[in-house]
MDTraj code that builds the backbone (N, CA, C; nanometers):
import mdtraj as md
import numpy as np

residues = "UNK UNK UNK UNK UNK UNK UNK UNK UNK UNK UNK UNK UNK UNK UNK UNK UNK UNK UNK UNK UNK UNK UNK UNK UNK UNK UNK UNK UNK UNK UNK UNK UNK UNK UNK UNK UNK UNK UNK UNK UNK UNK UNK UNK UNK UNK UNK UNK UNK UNK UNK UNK UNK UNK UNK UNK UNK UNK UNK UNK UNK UNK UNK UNK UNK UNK UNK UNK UNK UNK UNK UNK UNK UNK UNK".split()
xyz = np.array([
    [-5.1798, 6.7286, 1.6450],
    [-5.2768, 6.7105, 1.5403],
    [-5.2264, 6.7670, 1.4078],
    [-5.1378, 6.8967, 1.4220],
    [-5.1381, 6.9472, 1.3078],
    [-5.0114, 6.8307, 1.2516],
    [-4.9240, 6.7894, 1.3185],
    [-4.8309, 6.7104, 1.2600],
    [-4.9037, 6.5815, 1.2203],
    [-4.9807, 6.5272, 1.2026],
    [-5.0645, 6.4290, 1.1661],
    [-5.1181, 6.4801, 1.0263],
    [-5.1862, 6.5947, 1.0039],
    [-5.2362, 6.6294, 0.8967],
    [-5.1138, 6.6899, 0.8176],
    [-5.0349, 6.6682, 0.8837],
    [-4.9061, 6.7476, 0.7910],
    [-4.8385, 6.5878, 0.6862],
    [-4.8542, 6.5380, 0.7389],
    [-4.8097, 6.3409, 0.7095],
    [-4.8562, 6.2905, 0.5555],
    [-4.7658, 6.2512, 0.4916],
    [-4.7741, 6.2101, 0.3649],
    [-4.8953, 6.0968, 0.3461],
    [-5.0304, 6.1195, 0.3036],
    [-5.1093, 5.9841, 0.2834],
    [-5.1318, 6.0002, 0.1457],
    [-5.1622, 5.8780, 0.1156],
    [-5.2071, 5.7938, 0.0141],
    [-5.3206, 5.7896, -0.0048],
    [-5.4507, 5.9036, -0.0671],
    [-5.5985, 5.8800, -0.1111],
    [-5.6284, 5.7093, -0.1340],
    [-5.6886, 5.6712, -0.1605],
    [-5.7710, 5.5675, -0.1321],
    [-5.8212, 5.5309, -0.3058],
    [-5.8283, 5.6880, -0.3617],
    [-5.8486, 5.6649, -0.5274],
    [-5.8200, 5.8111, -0.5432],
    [-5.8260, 5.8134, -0.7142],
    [-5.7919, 5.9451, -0.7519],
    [-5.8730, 6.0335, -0.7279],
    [-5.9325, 6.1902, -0.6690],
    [-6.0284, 6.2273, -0.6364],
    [-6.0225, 6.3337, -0.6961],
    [-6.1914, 6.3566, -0.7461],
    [-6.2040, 6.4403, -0.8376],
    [-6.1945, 6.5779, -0.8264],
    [-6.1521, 6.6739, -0.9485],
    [-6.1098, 6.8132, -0.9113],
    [-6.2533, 6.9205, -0.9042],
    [-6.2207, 7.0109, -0.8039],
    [-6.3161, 7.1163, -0.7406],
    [-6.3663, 7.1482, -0.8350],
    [-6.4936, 7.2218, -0.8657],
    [-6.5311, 7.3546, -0.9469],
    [-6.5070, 7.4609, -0.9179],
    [-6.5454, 7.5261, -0.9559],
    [-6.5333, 7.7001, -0.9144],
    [-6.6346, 7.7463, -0.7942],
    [-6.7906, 7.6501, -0.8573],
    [-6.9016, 7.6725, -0.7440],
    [-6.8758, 7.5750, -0.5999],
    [-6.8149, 7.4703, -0.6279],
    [-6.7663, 7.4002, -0.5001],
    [-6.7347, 7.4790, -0.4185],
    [-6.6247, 7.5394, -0.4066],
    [-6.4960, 7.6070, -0.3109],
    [-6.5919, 7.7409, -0.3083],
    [-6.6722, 7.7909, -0.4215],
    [-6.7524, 7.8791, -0.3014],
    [-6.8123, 7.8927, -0.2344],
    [-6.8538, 7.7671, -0.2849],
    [-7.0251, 7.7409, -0.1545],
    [-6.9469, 7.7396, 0.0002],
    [-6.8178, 7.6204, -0.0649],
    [-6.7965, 7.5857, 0.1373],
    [-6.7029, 7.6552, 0.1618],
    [-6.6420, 7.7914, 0.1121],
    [-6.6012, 7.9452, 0.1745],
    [-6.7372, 8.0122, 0.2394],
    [-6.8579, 8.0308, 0.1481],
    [-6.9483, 8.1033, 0.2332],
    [-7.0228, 8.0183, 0.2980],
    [-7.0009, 7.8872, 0.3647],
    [-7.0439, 7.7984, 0.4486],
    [-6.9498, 7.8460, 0.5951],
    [-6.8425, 7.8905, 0.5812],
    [-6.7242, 7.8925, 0.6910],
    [-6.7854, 7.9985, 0.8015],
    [-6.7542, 7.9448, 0.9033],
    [-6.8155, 8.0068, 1.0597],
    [-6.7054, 8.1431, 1.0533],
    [-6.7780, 8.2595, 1.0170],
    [-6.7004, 8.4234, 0.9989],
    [-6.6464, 8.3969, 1.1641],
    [-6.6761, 8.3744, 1.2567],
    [-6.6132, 8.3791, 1.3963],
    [-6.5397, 8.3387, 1.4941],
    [-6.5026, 8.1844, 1.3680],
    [-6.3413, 8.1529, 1.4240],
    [-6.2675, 8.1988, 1.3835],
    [-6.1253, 8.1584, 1.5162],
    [-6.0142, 8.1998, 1.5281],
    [-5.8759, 8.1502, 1.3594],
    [-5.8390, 8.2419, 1.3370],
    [-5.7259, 8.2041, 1.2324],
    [-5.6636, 8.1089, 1.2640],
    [-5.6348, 7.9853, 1.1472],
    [-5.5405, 7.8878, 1.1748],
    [-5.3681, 7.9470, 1.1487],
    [-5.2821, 7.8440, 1.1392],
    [-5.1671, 7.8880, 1.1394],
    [-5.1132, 7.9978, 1.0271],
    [-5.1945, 8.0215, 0.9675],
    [-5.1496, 8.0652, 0.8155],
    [-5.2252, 8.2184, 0.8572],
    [-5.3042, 8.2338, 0.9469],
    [-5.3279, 8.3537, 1.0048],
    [-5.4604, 8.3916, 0.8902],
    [-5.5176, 8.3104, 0.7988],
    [-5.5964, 8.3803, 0.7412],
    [-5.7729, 8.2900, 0.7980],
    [-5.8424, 8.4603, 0.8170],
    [-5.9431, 8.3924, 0.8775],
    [-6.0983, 8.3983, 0.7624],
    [-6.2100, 8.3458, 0.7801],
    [-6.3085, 8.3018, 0.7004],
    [-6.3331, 8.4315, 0.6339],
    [-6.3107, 8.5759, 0.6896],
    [-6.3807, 8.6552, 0.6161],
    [-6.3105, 8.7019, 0.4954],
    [-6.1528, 8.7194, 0.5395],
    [-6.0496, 8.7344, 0.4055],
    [-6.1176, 8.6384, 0.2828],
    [-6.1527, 8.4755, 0.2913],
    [-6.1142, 8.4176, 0.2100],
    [-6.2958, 8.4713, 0.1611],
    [-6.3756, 8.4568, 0.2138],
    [-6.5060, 8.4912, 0.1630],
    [-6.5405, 8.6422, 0.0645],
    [-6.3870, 8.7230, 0.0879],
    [-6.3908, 8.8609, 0.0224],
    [-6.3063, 8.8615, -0.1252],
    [-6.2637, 8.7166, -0.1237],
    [-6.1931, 8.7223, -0.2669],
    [-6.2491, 8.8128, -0.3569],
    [-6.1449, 8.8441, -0.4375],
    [-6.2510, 8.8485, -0.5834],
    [-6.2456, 8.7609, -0.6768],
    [-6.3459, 8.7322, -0.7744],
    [-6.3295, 8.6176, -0.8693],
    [-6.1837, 8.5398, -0.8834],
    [-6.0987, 8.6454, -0.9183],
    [-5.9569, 8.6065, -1.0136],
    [-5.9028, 8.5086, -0.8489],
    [-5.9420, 8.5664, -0.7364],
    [-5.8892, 8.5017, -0.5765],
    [-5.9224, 8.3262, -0.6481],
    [-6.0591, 8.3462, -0.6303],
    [-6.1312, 8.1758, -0.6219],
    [-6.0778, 8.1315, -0.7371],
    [-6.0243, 8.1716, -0.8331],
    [-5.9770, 8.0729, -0.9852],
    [-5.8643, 8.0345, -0.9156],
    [-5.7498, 8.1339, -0.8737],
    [-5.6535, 8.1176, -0.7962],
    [-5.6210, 7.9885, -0.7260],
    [-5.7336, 7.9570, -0.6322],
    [-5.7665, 7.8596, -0.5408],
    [-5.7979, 7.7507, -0.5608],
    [-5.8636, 7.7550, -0.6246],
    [-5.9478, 7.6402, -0.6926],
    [-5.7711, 7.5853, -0.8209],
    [-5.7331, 7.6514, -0.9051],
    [-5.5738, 7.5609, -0.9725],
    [-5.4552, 7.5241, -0.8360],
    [-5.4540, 7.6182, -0.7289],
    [-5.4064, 7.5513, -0.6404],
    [-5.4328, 7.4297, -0.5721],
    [-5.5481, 7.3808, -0.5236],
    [-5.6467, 7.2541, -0.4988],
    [-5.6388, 7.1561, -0.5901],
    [-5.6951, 7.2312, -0.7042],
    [-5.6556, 7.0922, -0.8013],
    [-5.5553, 7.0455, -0.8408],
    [-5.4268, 7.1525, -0.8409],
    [-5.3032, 7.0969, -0.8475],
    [-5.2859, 6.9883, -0.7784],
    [-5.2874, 7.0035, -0.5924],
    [-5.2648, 6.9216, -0.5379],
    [-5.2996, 6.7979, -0.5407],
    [-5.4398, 6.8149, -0.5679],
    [-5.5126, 6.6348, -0.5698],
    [-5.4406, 6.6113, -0.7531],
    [-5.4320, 6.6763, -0.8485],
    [-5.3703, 6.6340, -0.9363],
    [-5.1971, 6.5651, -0.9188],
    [-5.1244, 6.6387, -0.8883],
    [-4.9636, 6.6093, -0.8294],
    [-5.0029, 6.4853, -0.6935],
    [-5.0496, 6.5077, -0.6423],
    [-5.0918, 6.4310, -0.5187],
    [-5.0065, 6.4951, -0.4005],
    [-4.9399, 6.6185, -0.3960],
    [-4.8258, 6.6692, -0.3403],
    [-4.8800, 6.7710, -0.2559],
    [-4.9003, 6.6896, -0.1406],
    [-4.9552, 6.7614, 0.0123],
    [-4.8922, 6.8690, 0.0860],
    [-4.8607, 6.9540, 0.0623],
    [-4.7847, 7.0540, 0.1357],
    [-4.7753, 7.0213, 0.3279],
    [-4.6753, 7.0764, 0.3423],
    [-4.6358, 7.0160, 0.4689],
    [-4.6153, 7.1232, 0.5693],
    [-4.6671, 7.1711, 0.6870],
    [-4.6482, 7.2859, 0.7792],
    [-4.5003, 7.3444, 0.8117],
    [-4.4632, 7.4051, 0.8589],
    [-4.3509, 7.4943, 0.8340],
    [-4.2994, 7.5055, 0.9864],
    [-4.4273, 7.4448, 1.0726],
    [-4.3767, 7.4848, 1.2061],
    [-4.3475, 7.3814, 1.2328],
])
top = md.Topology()
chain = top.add_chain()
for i, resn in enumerate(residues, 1):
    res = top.add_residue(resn, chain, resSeq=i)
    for name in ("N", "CA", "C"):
        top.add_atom(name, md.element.get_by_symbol(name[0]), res)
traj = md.Trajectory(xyz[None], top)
């Protein structure tokens, strides 16, 4: 599965970039009691940002859907 989501696609159209309140709502939407994905970071790290974290996040995100340049797993 993860090599599937790792796979170069093609959006469908250009899609529009996050806000700031987006990416926080669906951080403090995230189930605190799953297990870490590969990157080892789990819901509560990302829910403890501080502000300067989520600006962080949010130019990373939009980079991507801006570049269109999907980062690819390592394993």
């Amino acid at each position: 599965m993860e090599r599937d989501l790792a796979t170069h696609t093609q959006p469908p159209k250009k899609l529009q970039d996050f806000t700031l309140l987006e990416i926080k709502n669906e951080i403090r939407m995230l189930n605190s009691h799953r297990a870490p994905g590969i990157d080892l970071i789990i819901a509560q790290m990302l829910k403890e940002l501080p502000h300067e974290g989520f600006l962080n996040l949010m130019y990373i995100i939009n980079a991507i859907l801006r570049l269109n340049y999907w980062p690819t797993s390592v394993l």
